[in-house]
C-alpha positions as CSV (number, residue, x, y, z in Angstrom):
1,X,-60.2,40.0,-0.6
2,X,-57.9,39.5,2.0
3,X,-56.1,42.4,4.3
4,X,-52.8,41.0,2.4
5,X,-54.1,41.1,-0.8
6,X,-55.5,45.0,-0.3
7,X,-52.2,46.2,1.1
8,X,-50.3,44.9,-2.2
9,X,-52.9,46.4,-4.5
10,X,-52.7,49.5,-2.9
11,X,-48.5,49.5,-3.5
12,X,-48.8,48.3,-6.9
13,X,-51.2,51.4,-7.5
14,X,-48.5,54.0,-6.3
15,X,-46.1,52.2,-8.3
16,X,-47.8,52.2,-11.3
17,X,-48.9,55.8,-10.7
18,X,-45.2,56.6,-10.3
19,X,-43.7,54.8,-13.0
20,X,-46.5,55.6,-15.3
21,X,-46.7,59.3,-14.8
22,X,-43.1,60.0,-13.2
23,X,-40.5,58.0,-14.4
24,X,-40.7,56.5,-17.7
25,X,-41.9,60.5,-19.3
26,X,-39.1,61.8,-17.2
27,X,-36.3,59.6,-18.7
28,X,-37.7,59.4,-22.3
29,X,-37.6,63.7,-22.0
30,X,-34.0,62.7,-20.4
31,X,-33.7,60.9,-23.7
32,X,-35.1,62.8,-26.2
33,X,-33.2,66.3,-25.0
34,X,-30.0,64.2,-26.0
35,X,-28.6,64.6,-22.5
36,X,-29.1,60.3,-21.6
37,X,-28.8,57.1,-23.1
38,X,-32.0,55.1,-24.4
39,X,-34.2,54.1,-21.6
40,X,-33.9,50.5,-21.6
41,X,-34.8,50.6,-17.9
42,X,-38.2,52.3,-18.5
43,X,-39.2,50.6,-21.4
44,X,-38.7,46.9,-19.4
45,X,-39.8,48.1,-15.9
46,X,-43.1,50.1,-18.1
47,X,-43.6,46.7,-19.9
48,X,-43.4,44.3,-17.3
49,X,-44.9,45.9,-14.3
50,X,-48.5,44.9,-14.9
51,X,-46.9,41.1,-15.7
52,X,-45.4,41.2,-12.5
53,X,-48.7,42.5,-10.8
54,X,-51.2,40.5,-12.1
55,X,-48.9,37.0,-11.3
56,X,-48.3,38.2,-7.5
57,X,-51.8,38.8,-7.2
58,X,-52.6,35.2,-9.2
59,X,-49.9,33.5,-6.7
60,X,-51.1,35.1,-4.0
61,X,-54.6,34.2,-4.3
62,X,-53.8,30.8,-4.6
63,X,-52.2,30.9,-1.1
């Protein structure tokens, strides 16, 4: 595993970690308190951020 590989792993972690456990409970309490709209934004960003890993990592591999 290359140095460039490691560094994006290591971002993708805290991003998941702060999507996961931050932002998408935060806006669906946001949501469910009645004080926001639906969280269209979490849902997408919570759905496709291990897509988006796993095909940076595949593209970058292939580099």
């Amino acid at each position: 595993m290359s140095k460039r590989e490691k560094k994006w792993r290591r971002i993708y972690l805290f991003l998941i970690i702060f999507i996961y456990a931050i932002f998408v409970p935060v806006t669906a309490l946001d949501w469910l308190a009645g004080d926001g709209k639906f969280p269209y934004t979490a849902i997408i960003v919570g759905i496709a951020l291990p897509f988006i890993r796993k095909n940076h990592l595949t593209t970058m591999k292939g580099k």
